[in-house]
PyMOL CGO cylinders between C-alpha atoms (Angstrom):
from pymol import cmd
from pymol.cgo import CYLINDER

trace = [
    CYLINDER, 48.12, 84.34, 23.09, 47.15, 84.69, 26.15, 0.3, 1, 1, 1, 1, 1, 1,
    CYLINDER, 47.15, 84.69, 26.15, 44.14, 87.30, 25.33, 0.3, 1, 1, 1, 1, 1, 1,
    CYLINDER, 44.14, 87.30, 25.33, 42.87, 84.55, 22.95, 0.3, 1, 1, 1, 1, 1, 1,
    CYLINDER, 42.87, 84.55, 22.95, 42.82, 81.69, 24.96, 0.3, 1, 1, 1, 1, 1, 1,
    CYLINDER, 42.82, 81.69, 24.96, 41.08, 83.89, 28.22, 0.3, 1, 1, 1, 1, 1, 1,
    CYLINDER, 41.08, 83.89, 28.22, 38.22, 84.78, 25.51, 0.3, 1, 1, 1, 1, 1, 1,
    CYLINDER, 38.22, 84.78, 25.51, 37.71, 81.10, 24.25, 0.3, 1, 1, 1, 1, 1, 1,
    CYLINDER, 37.71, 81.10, 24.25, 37.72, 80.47, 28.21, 0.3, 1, 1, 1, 1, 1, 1,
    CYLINDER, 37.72, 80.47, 28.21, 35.24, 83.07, 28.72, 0.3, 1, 1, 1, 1, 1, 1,
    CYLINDER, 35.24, 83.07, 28.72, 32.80, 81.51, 25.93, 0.3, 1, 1, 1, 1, 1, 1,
    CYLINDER, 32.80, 81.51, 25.93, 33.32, 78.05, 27.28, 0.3, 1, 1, 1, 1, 1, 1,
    CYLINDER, 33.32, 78.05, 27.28, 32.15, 79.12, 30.59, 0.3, 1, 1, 1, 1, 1, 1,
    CYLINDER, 32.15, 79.12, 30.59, 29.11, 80.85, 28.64, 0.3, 1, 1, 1, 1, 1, 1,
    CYLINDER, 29.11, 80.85, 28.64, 27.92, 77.54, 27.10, 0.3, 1, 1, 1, 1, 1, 1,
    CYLINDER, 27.92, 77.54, 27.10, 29.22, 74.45, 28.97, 0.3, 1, 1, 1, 1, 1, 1,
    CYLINDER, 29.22, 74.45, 28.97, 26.65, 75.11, 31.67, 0.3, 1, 1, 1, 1, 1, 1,
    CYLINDER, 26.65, 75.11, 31.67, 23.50, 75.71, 29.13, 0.3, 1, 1, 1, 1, 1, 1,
    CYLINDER, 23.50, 75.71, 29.13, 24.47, 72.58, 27.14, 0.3, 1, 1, 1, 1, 1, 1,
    CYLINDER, 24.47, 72.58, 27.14, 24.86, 70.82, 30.71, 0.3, 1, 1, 1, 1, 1, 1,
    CYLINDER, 24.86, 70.82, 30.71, 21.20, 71.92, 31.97, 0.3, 1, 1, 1, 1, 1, 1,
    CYLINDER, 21.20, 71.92, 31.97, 19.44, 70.96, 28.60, 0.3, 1, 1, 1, 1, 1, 1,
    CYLINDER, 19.44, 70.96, 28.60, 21.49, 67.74, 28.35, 0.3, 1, 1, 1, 1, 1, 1,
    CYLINDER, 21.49, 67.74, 28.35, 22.39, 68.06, 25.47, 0.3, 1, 1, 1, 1, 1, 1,
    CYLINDER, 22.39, 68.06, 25.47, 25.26, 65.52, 25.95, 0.3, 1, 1, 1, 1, 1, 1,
    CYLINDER, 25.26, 65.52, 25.95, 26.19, 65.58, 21.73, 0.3, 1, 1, 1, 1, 1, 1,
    CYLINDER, 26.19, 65.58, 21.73, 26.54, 68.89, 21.39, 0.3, 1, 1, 1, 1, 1, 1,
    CYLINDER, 26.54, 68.89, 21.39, 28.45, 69.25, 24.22, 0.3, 1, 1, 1, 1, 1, 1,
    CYLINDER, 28.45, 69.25, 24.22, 30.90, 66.70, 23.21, 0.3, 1, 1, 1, 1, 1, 1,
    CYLINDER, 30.90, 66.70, 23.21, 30.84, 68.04, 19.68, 0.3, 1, 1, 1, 1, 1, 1,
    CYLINDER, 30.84, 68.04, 19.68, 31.17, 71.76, 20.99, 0.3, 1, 1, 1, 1, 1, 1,
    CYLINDER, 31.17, 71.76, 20.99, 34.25, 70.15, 23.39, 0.3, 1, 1, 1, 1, 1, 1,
    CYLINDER, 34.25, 70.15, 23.39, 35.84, 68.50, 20.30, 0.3, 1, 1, 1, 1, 1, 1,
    CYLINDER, 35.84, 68.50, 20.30, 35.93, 71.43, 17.89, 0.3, 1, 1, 1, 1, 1, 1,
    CYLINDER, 35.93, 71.43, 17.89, 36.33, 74.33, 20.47, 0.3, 1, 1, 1, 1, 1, 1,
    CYLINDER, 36.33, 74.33, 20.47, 39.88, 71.93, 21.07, 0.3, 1, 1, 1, 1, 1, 1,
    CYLINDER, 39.88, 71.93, 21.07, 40.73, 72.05, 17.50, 0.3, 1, 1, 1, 1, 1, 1,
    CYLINDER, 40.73, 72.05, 17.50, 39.54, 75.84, 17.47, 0.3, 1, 1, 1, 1, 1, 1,
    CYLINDER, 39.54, 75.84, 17.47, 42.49, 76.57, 20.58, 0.3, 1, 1, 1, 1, 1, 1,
    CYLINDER, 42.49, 76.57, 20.58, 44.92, 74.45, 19.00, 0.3, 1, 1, 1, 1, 1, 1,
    CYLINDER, 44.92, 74.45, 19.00, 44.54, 76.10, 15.51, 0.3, 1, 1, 1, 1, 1, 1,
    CYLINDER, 44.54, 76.10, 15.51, 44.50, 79.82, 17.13, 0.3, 1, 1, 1, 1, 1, 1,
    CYLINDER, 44.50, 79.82, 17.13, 47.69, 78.71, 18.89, 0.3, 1, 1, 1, 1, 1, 1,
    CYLINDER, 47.69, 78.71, 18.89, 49.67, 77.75, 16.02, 0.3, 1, 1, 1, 1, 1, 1,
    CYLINDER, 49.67, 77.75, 16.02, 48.42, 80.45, 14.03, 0.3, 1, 1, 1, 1, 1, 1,
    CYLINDER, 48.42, 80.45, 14.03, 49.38, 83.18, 17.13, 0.3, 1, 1, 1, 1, 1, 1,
    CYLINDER, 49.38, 83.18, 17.13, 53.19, 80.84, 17.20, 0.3, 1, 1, 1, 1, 1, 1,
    CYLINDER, 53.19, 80.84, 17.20, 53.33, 81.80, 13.41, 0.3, 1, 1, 1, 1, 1, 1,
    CYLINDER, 53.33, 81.80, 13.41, 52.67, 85.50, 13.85, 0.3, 1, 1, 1, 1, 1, 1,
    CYLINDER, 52.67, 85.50, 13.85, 55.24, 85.77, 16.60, 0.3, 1, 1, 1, 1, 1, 1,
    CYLINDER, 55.24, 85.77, 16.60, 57.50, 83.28, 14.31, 0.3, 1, 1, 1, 1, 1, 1,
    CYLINDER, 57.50, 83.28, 14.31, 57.76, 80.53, 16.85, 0.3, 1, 1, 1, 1, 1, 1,
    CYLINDER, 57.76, 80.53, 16.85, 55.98, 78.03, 14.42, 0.3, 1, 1, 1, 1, 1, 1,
    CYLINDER, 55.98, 78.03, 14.42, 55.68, 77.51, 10.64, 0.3, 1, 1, 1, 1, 1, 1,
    CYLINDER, 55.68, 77.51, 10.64, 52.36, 76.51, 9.12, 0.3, 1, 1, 1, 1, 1, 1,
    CYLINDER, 52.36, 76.51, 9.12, 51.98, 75.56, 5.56, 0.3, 1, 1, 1, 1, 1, 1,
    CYLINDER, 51.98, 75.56, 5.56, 49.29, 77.66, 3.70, 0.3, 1, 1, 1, 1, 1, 1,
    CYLINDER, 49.29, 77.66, 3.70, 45.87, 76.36, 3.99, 0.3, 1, 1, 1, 1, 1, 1,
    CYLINDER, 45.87, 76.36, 3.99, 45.30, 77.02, 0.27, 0.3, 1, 1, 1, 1, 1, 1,
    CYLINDER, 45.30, 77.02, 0.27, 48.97, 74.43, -0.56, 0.3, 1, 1, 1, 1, 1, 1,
    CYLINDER, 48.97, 74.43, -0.56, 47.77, 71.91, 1.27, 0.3, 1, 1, 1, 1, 1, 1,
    CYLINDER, 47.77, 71.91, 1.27, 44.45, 71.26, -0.17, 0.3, 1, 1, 1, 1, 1, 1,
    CYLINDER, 44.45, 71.26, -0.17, 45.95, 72.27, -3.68, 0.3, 1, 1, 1, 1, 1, 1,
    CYLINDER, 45.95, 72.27, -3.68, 48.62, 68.81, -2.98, 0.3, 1, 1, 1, 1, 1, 1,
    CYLINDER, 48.62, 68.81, -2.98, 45.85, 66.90, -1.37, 0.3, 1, 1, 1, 1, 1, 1,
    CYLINDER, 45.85, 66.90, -1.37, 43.46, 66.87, -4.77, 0.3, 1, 1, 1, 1, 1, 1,
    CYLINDER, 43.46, 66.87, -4.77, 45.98, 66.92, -6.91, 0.3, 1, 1, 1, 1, 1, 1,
    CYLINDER, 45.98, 66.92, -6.91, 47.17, 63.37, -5.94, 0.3, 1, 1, 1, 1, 1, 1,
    CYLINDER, 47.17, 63.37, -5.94, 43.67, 62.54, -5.41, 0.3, 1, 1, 1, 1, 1, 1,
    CYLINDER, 43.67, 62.54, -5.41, 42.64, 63.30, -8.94, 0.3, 1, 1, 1, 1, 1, 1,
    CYLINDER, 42.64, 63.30, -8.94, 45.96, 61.89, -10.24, 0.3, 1, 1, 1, 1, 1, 1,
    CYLINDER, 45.96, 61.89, -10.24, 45.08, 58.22, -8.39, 0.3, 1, 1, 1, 1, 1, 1,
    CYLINDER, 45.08, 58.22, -8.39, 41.33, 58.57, -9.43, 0.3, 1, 1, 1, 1, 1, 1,
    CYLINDER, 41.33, 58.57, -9.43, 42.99, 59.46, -13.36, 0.3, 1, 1, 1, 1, 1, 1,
    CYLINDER, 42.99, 59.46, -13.36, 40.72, 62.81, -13.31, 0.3, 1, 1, 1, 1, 1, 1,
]
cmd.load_cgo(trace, "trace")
């Protein structure tokens, strides 16, 4: 886990600074927002590999999620 979140480090330090010097305040606070949710997600997926943590499958979740959807919206 550690290996992973060195590289995302790496690549952070790559673009921070160019998004800083342009000003490109949105994007940076968009690239900050999803590069969070891109660590956390590598995390738990690394915790499931090493069994730590159990994550439901991706394609379960959505499958649930419109399935009560189309069941309240009487698709």
């Amino acid at each position: 886990m550690l290996m992973i979140w060195t590289g995302m480090f790496i690549i952070a330090l790559l673009q921070v600074p160019i998004l800083i010097n342009k000003k490109q305040w949105k994007e940076l606070a968009s690239f900050t927002v999803l590069w969070i949710i891109a660590g956390i997600y590598a995390s738990l997926i690394l915790g499931t590999f090493a069994g730590a943590i159990a994550v439901p499958n991706h394609s379960e979740l959505l499958n649930r999620f419109f399935t009560a959807l189309y069941s309240r919206l009487g698709i």
